[in-house]
C-alpha positions as CSV (number, residue, x, y, z in Angstrom):
1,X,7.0,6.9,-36.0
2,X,4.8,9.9,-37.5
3,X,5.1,12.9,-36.6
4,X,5.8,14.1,-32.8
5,X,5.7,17.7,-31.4
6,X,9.4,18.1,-30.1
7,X,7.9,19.0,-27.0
8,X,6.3,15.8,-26.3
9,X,9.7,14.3,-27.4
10,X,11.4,16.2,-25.0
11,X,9.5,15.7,-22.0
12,X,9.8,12.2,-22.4
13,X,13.6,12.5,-22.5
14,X,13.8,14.1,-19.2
15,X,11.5,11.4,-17.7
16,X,14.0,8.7,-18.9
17,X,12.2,7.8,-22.2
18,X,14.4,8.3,-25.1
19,X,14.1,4.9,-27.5
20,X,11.9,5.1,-30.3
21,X,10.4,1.8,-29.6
22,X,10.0,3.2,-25.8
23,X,8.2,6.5,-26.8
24,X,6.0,4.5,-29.6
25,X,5.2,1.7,-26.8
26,X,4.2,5.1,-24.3
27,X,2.6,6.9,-26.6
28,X,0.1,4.4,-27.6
29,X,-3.4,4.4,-27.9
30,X,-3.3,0.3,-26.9
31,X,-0.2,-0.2,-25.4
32,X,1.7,-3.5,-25.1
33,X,3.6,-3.9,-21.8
34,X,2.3,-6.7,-19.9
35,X,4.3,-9.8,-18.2
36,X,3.3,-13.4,-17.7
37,X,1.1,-13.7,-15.2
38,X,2.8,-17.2,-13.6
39,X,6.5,-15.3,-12.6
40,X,4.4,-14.2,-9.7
41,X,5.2,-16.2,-7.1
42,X,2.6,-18.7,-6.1
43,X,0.3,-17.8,-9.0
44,X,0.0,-20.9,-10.4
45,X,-0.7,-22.4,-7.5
46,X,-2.8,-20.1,-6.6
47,X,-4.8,-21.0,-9.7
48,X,-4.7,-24.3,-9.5
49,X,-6.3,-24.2,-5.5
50,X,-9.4,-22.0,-7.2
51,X,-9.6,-24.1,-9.7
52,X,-9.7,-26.9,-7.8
53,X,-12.5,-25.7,-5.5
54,X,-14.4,-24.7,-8.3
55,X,-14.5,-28.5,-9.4
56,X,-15.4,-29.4,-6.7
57,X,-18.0,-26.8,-5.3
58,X,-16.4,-25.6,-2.4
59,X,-17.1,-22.7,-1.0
60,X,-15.1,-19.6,-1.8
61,X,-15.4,-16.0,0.1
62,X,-13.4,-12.8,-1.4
63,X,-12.0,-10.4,1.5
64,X,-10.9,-7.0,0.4
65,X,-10.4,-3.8,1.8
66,X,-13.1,-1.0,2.1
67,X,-11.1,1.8,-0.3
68,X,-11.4,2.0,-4.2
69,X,-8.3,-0.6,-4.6
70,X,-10.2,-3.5,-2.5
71,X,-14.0,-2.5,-3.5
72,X,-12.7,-2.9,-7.2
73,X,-10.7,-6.2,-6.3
74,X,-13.5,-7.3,-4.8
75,X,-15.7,-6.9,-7.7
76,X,-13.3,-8.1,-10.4
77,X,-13.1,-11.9,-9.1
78,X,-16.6,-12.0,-7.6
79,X,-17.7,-11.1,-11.0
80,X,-14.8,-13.4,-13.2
81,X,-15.4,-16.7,-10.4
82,X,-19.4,-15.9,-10.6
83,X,-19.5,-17.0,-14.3
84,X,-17.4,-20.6,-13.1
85,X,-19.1,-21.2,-9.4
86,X,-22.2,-19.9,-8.0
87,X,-20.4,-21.0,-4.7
88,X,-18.6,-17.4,-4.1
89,X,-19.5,-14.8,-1.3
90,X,-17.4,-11.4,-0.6
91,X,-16.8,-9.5,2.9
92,X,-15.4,-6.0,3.5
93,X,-14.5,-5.4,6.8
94,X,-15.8,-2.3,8.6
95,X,-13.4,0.6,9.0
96,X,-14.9,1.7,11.6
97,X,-15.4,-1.8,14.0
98,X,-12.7,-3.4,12.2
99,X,-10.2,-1.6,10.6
100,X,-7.7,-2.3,7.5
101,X,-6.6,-5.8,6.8
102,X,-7.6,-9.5,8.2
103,X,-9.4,-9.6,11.5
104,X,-9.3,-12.7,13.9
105,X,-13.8,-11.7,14.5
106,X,-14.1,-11.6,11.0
107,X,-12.1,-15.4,10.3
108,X,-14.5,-16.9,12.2
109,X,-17.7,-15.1,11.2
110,X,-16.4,-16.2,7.4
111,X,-16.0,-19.5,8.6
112,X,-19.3,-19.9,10.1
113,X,-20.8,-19.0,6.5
114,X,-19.0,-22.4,5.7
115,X,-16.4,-21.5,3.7
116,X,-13.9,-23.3,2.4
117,X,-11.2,-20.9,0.4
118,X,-10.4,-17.4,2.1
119,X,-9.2,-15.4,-0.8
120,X,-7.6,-11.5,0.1
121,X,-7.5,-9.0,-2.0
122,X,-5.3,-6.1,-1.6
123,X,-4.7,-6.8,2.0
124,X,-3.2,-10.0,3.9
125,X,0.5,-10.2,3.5
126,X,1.4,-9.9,6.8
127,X,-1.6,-11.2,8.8
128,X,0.4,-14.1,10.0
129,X,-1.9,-15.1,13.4
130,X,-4.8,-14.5,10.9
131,X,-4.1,-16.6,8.7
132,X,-3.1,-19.2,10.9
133,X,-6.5,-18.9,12.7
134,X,-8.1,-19.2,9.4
135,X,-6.1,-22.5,8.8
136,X,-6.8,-23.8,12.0
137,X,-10.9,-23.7,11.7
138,X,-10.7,-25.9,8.5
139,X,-10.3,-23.4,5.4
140,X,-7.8,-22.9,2.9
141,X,-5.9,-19.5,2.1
142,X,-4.9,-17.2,-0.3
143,X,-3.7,-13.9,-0.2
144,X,-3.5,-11.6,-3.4
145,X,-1.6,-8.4,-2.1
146,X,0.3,-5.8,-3.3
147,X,1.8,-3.7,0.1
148,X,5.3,-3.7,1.3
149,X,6.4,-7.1,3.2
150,X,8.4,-5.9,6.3
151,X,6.9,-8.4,9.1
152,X,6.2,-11.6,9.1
153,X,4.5,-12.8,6.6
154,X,1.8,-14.9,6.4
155,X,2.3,-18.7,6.1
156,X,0.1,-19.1,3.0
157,X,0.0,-18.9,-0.7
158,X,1.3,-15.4,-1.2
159,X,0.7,-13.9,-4.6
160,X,2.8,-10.3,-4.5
161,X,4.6,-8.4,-6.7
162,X,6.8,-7.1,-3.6
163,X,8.0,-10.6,-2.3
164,X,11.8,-10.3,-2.0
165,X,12.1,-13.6,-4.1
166,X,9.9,-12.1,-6.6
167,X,11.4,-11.9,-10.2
168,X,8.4,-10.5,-11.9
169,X,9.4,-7.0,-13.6
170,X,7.2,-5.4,-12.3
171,X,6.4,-4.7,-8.5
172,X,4.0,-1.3,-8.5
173,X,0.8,-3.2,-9.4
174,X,-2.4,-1.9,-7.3
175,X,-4.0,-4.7,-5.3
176,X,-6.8,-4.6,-8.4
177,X,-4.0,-5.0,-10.9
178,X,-2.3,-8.2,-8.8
179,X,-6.0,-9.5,-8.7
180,X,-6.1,-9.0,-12.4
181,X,-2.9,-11.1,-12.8
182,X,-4.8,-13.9,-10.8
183,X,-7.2,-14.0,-13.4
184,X,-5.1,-13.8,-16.3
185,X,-4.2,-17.1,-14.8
186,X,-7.0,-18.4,-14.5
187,X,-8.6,-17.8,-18.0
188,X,-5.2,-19.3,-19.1
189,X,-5.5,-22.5,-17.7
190,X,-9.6,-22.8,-18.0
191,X,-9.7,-21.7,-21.8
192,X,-12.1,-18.9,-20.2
193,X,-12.7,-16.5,-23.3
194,X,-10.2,-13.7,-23.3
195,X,-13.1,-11.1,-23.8
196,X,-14.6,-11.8,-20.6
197,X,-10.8,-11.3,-18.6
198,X,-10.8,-7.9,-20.5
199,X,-14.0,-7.0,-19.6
200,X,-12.6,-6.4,-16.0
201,X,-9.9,-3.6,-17.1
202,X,-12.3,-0.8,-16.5
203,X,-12.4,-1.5,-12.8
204,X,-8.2,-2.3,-12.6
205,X,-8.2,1.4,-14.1
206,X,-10.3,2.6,-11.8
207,X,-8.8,1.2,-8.9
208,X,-5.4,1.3,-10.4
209,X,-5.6,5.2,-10.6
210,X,-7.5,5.3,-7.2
211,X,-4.9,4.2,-5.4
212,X,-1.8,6.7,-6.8
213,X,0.6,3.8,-7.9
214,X,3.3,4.4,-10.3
215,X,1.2,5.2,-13.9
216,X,3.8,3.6,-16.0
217,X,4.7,0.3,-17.0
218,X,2.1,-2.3,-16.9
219,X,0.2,0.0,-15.1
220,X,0.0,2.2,-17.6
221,X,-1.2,-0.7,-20.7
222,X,-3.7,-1.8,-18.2
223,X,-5.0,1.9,-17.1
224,X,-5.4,2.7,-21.1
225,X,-7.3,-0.5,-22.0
226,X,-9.3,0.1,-19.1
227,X,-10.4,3.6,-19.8
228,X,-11.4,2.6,-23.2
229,X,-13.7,0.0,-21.8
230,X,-15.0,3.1,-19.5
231,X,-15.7,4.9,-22.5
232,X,-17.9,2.2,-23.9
233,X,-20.2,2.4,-21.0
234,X,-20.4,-1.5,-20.5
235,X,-20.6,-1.6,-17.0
236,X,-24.3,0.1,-16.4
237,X,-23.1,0.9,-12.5
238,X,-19.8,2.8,-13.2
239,X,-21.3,4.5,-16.4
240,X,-24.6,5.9,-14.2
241,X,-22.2,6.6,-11.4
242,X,-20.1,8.8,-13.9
243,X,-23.1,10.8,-15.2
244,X,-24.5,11.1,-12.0
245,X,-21.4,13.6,-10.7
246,X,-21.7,15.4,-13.9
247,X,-18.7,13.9,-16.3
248,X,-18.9,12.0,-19.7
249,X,-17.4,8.5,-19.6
250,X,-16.7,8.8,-23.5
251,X,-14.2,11.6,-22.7
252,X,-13.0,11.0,-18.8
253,X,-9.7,11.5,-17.8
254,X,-7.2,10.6,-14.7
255,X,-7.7,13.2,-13.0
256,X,-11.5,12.7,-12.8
257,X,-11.1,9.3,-11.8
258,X,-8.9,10.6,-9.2
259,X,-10.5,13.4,-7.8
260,X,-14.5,12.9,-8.6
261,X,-15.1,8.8,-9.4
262,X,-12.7,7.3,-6.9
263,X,-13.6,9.5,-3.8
264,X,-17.4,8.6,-4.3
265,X,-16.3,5.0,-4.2
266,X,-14.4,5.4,-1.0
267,X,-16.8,8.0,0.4
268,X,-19.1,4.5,1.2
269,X,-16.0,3.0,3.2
270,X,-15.5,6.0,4.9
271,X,-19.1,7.4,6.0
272,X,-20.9,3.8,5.7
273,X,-20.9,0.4,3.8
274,X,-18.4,-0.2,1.3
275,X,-20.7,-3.1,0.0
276,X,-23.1,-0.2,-1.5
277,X,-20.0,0.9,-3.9
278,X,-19.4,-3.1,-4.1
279,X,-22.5,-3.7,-5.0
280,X,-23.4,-0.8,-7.7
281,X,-19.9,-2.0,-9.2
282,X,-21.9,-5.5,-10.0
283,X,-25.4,-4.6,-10.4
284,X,-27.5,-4.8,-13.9
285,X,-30.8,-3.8,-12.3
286,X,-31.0,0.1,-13.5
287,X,-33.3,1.1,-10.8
288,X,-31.3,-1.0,-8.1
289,X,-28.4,1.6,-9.6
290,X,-30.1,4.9,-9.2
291,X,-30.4,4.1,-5.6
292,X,-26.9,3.3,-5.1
293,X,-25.1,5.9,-6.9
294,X,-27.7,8.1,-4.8
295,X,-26.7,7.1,-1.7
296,X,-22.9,7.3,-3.1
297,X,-23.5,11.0,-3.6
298,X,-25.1,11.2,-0.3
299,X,-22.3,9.6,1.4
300,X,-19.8,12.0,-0.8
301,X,-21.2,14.9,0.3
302,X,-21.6,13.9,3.8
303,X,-18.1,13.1,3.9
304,X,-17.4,16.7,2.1
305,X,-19.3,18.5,5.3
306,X,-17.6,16.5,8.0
307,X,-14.0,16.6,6.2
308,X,-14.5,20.7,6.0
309,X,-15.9,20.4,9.7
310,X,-12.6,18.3,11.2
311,X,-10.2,20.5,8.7
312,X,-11.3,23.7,10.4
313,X,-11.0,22.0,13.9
314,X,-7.8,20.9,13.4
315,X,-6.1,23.7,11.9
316,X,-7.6,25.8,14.5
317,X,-5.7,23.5,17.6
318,X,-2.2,23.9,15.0
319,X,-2.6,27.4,15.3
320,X,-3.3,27.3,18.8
321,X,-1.0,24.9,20.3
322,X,1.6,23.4,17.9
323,X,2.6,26.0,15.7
324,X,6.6,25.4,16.3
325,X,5.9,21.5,15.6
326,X,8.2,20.5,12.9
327,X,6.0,16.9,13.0
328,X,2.7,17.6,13.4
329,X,0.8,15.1,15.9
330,X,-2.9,16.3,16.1
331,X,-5.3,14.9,19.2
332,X,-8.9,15.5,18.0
333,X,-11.6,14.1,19.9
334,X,-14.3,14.7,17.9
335,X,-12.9,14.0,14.4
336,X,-14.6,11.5,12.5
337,X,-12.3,8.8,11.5
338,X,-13.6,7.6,8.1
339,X,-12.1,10.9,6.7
340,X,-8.7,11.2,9.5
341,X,-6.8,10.3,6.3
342,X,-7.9,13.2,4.3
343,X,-7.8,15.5,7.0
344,X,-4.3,15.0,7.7
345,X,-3.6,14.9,4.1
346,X,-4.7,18.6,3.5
347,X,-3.0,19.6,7.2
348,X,-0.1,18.4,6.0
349,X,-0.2,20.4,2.6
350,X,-1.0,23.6,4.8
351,X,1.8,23.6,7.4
352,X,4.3,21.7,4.9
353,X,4.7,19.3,7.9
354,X,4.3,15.2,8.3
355,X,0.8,15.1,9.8
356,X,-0.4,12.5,12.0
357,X,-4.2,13.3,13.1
358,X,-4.6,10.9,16.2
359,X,-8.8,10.0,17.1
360,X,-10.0,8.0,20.0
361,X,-11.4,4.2,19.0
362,X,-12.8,2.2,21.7
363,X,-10.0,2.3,24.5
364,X,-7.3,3.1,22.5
365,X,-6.7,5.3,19.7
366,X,-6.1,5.4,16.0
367,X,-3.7,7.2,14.2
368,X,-3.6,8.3,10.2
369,X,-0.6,10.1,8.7
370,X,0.3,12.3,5.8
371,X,3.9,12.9,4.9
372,X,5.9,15.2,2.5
373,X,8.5,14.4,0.0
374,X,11.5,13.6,1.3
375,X,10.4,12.3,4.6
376,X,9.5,8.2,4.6
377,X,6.5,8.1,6.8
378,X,6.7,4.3,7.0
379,X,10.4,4.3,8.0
380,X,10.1,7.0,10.6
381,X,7.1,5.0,12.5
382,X,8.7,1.5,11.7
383,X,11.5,2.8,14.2
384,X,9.0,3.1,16.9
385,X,6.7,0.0,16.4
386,X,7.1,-1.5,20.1
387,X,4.6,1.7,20.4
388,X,1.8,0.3,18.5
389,X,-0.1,-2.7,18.6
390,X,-1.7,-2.3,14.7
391,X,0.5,-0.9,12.4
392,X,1.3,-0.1,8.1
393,X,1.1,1.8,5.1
394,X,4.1,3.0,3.1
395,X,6.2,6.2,2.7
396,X,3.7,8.9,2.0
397,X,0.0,7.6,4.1
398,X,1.3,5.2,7.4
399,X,-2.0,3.9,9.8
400,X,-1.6,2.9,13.6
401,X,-3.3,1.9,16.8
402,X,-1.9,2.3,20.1
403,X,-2.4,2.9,23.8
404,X,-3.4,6.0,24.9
405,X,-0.5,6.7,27.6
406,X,1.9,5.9,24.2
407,X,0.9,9.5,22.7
408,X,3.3,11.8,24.6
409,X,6.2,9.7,24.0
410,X,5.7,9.0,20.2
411,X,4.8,12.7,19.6
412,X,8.3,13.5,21.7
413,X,10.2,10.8,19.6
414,X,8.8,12.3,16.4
415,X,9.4,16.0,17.3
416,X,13.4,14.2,17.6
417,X,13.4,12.5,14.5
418,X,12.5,15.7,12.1
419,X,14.6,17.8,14.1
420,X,17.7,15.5,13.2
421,X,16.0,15.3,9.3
422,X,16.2,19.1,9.2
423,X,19.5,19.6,10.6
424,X,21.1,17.1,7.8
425,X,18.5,18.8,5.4
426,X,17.6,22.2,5.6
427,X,15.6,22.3,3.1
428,X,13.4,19.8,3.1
429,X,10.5,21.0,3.6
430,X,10.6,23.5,1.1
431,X,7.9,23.7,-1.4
432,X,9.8,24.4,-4.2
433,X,8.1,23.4,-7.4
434,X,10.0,22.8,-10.6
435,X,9.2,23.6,-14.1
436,X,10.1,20.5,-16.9
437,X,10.7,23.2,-19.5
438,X,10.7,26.7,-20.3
439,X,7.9,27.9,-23.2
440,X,7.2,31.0,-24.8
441,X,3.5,32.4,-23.7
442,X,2.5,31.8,-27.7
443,X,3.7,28.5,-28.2
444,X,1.1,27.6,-25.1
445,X,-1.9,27.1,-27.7
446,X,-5.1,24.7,-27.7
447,X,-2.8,22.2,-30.3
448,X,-0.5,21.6,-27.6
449,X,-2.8,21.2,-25.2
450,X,-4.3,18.3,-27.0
451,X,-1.1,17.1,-28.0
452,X,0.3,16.3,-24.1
453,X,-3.0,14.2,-24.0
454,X,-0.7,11.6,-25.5
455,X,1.3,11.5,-22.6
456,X,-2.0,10.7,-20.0
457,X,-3.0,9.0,-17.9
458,X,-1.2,11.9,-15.9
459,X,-0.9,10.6,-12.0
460,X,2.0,9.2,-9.8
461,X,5.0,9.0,-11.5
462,X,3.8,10.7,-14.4
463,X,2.5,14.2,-13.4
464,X,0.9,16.9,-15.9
465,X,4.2,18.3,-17.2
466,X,4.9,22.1,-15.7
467,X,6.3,24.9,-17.8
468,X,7.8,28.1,-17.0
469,X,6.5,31.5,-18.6
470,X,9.0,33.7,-18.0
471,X,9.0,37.9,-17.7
472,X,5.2,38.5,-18.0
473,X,2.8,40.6,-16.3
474,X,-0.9,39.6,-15.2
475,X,-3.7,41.6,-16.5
476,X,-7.6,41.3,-16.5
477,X,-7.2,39.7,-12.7
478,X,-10.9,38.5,-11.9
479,X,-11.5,37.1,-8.2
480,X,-13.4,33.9,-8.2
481,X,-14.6,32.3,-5.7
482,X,-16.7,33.3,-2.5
483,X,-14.1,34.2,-0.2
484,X,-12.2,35.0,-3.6
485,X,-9.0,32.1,-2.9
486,X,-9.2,31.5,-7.2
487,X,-7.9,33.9,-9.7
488,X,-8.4,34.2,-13.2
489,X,-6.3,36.5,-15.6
490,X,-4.6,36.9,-18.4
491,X,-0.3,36.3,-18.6
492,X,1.0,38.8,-20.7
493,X,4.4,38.6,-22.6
494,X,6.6,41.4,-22.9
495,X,6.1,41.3,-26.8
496,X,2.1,41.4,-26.2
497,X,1.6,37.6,-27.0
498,X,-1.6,36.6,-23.9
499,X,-2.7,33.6,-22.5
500,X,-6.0,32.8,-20.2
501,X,-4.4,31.5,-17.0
502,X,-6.6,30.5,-14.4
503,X,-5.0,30.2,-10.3
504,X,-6.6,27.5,-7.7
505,X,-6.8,27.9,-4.0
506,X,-3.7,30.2,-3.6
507,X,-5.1,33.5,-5.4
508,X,-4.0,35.5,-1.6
509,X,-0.4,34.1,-1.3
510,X,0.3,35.5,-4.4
511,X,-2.1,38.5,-4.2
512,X,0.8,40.5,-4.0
513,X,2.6,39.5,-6.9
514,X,0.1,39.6,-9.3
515,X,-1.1,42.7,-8.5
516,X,2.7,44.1,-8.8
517,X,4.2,46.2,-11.5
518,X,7.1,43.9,-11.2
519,X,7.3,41.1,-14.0
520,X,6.6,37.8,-12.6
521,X,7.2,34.1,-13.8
522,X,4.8,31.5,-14.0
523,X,4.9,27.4,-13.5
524,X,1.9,25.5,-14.6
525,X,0.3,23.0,-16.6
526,X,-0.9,23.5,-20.4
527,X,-4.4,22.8,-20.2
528,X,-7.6,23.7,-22.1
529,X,-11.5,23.9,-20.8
530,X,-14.5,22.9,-22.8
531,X,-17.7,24.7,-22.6
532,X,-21.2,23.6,-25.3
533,X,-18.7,22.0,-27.6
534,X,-16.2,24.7,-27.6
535,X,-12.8,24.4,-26.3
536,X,-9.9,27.1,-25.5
537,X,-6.9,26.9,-24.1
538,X,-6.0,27.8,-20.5
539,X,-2.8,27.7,-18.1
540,X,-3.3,26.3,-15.0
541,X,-1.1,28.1,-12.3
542,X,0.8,25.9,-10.0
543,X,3.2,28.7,-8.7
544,X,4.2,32.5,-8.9
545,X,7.7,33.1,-8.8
């Protein structure tokens, strides 16, 4: 291997990476890691039923969910099958008259378009009365997937990396990267040329990062290929999508994709039609484009207002009503629920509580919750399903619909269940956040910086590593913001050696602190900022302790 920083070498140690073929195979530009596509369960048949209809000019429709995973799992086969079969249609349910996953409405509207294959994408494995319905009106199904199997699943061909039987190596592929493995298949068996399977990475990174699985593995080989086709700017939609929220495809990172690209993406899903992010994921026509990645931004920042909006609400009826909560269920009437999710993400990060925000939908209503680490969402509502009618998700982000005279008694059963967590565990809901390793304020240069690039795409699994700077003072403090809630400063060693730090969102819990004579540690990432061409270090403050 040439030459590592034996802080990069270390780091990888303490995340279980050690081998030098292991750290080569991580570190690389174009990594390697990838399995055969056919240990999937029921991929080659799968394969073969496409194929098969392809031949024979059936008609196929793709069904995929309305979030960043499905809309780019959508895209990916309508755009690999539209080069075999001009005999493919797509359908993204509506969150708002719909909801997540197969609907029995939907089935039969499909089937009306004379179908003949139902293919899902990132949705399905447990829509067993769907999929029998779908059956029983004459069409053929398939279900690509990749969520937990804890129900009964459907009686179909079932392509999912989380089958019990499975023996493929891997099971955290995104519902775009199981789609991928579909068509891996496919080109295998139809001699398509292996350039035209590749060209679909950029949208498996996209959605692959989108939807916060595991970024290692074959996640990881098939984020990095991806990004480099990003950076070439072959897909006209993406590219003018990118440059229209102010970033530059050639150099985009993760977190970009995470916290600018994806959101505008699901901002369609959330305060409209998914098909408009769909669609501008497909489209050639450049003025066709502008419109939809205006009406993306349109959407984004309509979901922006309304998020800020329900956020306010519903921290204001925590404060008033269920501060003692150590499981936070939140009735909001007026909330809209394309952005519940969000809302009770950013509740729960407040209160340091599992979150559930509950809205009305039709007769019934519709919950969306949040947990912390440490706390299983999915296991902790599992235990209560004879409550819900529509329910899933996983440990972290769990979805339900229920009866409305169900509330008092889930919110009284939850109370219960956290209260019996906390007694076993005191401290779980502690925010503590650890450091990966201690670093001397002038070893925190602009060369390091750019040296733990090697170890992106940063994201679940994989964080930004956090170091400690230890015995420092903060000097030069400068407010920013308008209600001043950033800080930037300088961190100040005790032998004079300074760094630029800058502080997000928390400058008045640690007000104090800063502003102490006291000397203070710090945890935070290495990072640097880039202004005409220029760049300069900067330490990104995750904590004062």
């Amino acid at each position: 291997m040439n030459y590592i920083n034996p802080i990069i070498i270390e780091l990888l140690n303490k995340r279980g990476i050690s081998e030098d073929a292991e750290i080569e195979e991580f570190l690389s530009d174009k990594p390697q890691k990838t399995y055969d596509p056919f240990l999937l369960p029921d991929l080659e048949a799968g394969v073969d039923l496409l194929l098969e209809a392809i031949r024979d000019r059936k008609r196929i429709c793709i069904y995929g969910d309305y979030d960043a995973d499905g809309i780019t799992s959508v895209s990916i086969l309508m755009e690999f099958l539209g080069i075999l079969t001009d005999q493919l249609q797509y359908y993204i349910p509506s969150r708002f008259d719909e909801g997540y996953g197969l609907n029995a409405e939907a089935v039969r509207k499909i089937r009306e378009r004379r179908t003949d294959v139902l293919v899902t994408v990132d949705c399905g494995s447990v829509s067993y009365e769907e999929v029998e319905l779908a059956k029983e009106l004459g069409m053929k199904v398939l279900v690509t997937d990749h969520h937990s199997i804890t129900d009964v699943r459907a009686d179909c061909l079932l392509i999912n990396p989380k089958r019990p039987e499975s023996s493929y190596p891997f099971r955290e592929l995104a519902g775009c990267g199981v789609a991928f493995k579909l068509l891996q298949g496919i080109q295998k068996k139809a001699g398509v040329p292996k350039k035209i399977l590749n060209r679909a990475l950029d949208l498996v990174a996209l959605g692959t990062i989108a939807d916060v699985v595991p970024l290692l593995d074959e996640n990881r080989t098939l984020v990095k290929h991806g990004m480099h086709i990003i950076s070439s700017g072959l897909r006209p939609g993406l590219s003018a999508l990118i440059e229209g929220i102010s970033f530059k495809r050639e150099n985009l990172r993760s977190d970009q994709i995470a916290f600018g690209v994806a959101p505008h993406l699901n901002a369609a899903g959330r305060m409209g039609d998914a098909k408009v992010a769909a669609g501008l994921m497909l489209e050639k026509d450049q003025s066709t484009i502008q419109s939809q990645v205006s009406q993306l931004i349109d959407f984004n920042k309509q979901r922006k207002r309304t998020q800020e909006e329900a956020y306010q609400l519903c921290a204001q009826l925590i404060d008033e009503h269920l501060k003692d909560r150590k499981f936070l269920v939140v009735y909001a009437e007026d909330v809209h629920e394309g952005i519940a999710g969000i809302v009770a993400g950013k509740l729960k990060d407040k209160y340091e509580r599992p979150t559930i925000l509950v809205t009305p939908s039709g007769e019934h209503l519709k919950g969306t919750g949040r947990s912390v680490n440490g706390v299983n969402l999915y296991q902790v509502l599992k235990s209560h399903e004879e409550l819900f009618f529509r329910f899933g998700g996983h440990e972290g982000a769990c979805g339900f619909s229920m009866k409305r005279d169900k509330l008092e008694t889930l919110e009284a059963l939850l109370e219960q269940d956290m209260k019996r967590m906390l007694d076993e565990d005191p401290e779980l809901f502690s925010r503590l956040i650890r450091a990966d390793l201690s670093l001397p304020v002038e070893k925190v240069t602009l060369e390091l910086a750019q040296e733990l690039e090697l170890l992106a795409p940063f994201g679940s699994k994989n964080p930004k590593p956090l170091f400690l700077l230890e015995n420092i003072r903060a000097a030069r403090l400068q407010p920013m913001g308008a209600d001043g809630k950033h800080m930037r400063f300088f961190a100040v060693s005790q032998d004079g050696k300074s760094v630029e730090c800058v502080l997000f969102n928390r400058a008045e819990d640690f007000k104090q602190m800063l502003y102490g004579e006291a000397s203070i540690n710090l945890i935070g990432s290495v990072d640097f900022k880039e202004w005409r061409g220029n760049k300069r270090v900067q330490f990104n403050v995750e904590s004062v302790v």
